[in-house]
N, C-alpha and C positions, 0 to 999 in steps of 0.2 A: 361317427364320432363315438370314443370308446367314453360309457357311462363311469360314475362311482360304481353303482352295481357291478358292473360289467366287470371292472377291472379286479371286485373283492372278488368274485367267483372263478375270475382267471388262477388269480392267487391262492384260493385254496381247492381249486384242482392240480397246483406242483405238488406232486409227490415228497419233493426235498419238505416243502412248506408246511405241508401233514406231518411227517418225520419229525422235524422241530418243533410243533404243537408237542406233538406227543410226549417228545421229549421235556417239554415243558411241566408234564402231568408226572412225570417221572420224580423232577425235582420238586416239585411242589409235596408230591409224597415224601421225600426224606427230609423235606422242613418239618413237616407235620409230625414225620415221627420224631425227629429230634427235638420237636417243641414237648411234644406229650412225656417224652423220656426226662424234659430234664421238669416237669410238672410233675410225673410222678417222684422224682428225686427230691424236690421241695416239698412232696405232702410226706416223704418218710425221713424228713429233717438234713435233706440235703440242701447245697446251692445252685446257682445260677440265673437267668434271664430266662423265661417262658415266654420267647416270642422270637419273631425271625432275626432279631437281632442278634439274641443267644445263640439260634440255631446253626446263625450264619460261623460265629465268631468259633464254636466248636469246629468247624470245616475248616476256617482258618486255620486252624492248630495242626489240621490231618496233615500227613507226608504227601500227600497229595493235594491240598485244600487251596490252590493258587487254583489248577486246574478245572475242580469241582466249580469253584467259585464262578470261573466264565463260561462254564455247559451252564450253570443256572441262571448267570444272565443272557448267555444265548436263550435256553429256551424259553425266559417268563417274557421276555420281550417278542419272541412266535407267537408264543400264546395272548400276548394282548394285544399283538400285533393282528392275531386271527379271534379274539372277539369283537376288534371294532370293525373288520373284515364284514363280522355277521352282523352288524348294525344298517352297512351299506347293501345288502339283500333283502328283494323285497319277498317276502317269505310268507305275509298275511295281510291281504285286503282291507284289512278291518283300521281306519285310522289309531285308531286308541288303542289297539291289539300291540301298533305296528311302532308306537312311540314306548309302549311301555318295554317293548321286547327292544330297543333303543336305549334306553334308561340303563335295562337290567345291564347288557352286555359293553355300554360304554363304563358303570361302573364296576364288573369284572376286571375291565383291562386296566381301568385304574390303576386297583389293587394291583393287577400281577405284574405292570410296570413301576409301579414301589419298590417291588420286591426284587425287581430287577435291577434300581437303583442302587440301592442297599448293596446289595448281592460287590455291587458294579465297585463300590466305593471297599467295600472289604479287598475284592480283586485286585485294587490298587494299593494294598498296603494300610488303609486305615480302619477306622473299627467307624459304630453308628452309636451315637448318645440313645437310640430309640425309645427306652424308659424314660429320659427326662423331656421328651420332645411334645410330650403330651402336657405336660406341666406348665412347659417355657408358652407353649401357644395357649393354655387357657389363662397363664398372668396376662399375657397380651390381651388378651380380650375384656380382659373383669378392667383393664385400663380404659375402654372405650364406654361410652354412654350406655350403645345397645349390644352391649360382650355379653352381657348377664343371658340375657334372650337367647342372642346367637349361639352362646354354649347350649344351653338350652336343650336349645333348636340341633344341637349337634350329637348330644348325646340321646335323644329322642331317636333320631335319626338310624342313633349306630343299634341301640336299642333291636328298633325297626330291621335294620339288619339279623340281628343277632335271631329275632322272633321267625325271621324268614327264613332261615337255616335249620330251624329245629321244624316248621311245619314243612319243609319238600324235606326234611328227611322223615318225620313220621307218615307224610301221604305219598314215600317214595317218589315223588320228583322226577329225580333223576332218572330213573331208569329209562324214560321215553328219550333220551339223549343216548344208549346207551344201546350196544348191539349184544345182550350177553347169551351167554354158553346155556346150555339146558343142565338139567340137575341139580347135584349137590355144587357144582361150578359157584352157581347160580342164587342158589341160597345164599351160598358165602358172602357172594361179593354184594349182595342187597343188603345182607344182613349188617356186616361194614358200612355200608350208605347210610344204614338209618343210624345207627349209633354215631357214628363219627360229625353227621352231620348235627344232631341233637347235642354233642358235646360239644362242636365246633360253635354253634348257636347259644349256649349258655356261659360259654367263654367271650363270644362277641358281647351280649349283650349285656352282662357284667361288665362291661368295659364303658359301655354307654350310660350303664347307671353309674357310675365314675363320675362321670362327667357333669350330669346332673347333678350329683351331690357338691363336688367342686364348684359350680354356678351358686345352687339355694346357699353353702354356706360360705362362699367367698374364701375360697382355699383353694386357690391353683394346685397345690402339691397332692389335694385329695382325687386329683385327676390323671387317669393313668390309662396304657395301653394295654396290649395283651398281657404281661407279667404280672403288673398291679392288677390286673383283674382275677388273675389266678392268686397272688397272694392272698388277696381278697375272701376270694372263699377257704381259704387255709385258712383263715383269722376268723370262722364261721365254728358255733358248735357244731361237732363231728363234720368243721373244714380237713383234716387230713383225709378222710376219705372220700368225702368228696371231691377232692383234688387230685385224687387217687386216681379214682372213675371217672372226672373229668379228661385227665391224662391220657386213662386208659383208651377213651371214645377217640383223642387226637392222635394217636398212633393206630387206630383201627383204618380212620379217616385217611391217614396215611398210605395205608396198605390199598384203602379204596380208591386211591390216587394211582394207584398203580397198575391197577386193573381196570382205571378208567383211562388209563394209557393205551393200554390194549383194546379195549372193546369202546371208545367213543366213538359214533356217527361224525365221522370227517369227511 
């Protein structure tokens, strides 16, 4: 009788199924950069959305952005398709090792199936409200008895995120996922990891203390996603440059997305 296990391990030994991972790292790289590019636009008094909403909606515009659009919902959907994959391998003995490595890679695939969604719904012709969406579900909540808590409890959480990105990019992390090149190859593409990830992390978790603040003072609209986060520190003494070099870490990130295409353990 063919296991769960069994069956994730079948499916990432096709070669096609690797290919579309990959590809998945591919586009996640060019959100990344076009998040950071239009971050650095708003810390030098430009417009737009600093989040995949933005990022998507500039694709949309391209001579090509119908097409773009469904390679990035092909691949984020591989890709979260092949970290729940690695939920169903038993990989470490250890109970607690083996739930927490469960946790991490069911809420990867979360997100890269979001992202997929999004992607999916631009594909068809419409756009994503993603700035107000953060707002609309914490009024819902400051509605309920225990919203106040649960927000909370939500932007702690994301917080919690945001703090996890910046420590495996400073204690390099990633690289043990990671088959890379010797040399200057090498430096490169580390050196990309740890920034990107550190900027990626102080943009999540700006978004988490959003949320917090939205609960303690009873203001859904002080609650925001990736964009309001980045506003956020724009509206900070010497926020333009900080927003600048936060930007800049999201398009490094990017680039390390790209190279994490190439050299990931699949």
């Amino acid at each position: 009788m063919t296991t769960p296990s069994h069956a994730a391990r079948v499916a990432q030994d096709s070669t096609a199924f690797r290919i579309l991972a990959r590809v998945g790292y591919v586009v996640l790289g060019v959100l990344h950069l076009l998040i950071g590019l239009i971050a650095v636009s708003v810390a030098t008094g430009g417009g737009g959305e600093a989040d995949q909403g933005g990022a998507l909606e500039q694709i949309q515009r391209a001579p090509v952005g119908a097409f773009l659009l469904w390679a990035i919902v092909v691949g984020m959907v591989a890709l979260g398709i092949w970290q729940i994959a690695e939920t169903l391998i038993e990989r470490d003995p250890d109970a607690k090792k083996k739930w927490a490595h469960r946790v991490k890679f069911i809420g990867t695939a979360i997100a890269y199936l979001s992202i997929a969604a999004t992607a999916f719904t631009f594909a068809l012709g419409g756009a994503s409200h993603s700035s107000s969406a953060p707002q609309s579900m914490s009024a819902r909540l400051m509605s309920n008895p225990a919203g106040i808590v649960l927000l909370v409890l939500i932007g702690l959480i994301v917080v919690g995120i945001g703090v996890a990105f910046v420590v495996r990019g400073i204690g390099r992390a990633f690289e043990k996922h990671l088959s890379l090149p010797g040399g200057a190859a090498k430096k490169g593409i580390v050196t990309f990891g740890v920034v990107g990830y550190v900027a990626k992390g102080i943009a999540v978790g700006v978004a988490g203390v959003l949320f917090v603040v939205a609960a303690l003072t009873h203001d859904p609209t002080a609650a925001g996603g990736l964009d309001a986060a980045l506003h956020s520190l724009a509206a900070l003494p010497y926020g333009p440059i900080i927003l600048w070099i936060v930007g800049a870490g999201l398009v490094l990130y990017g680039l390390f997305c790209f190279a994490r295409a190439r050299y990931s353990r699949m």
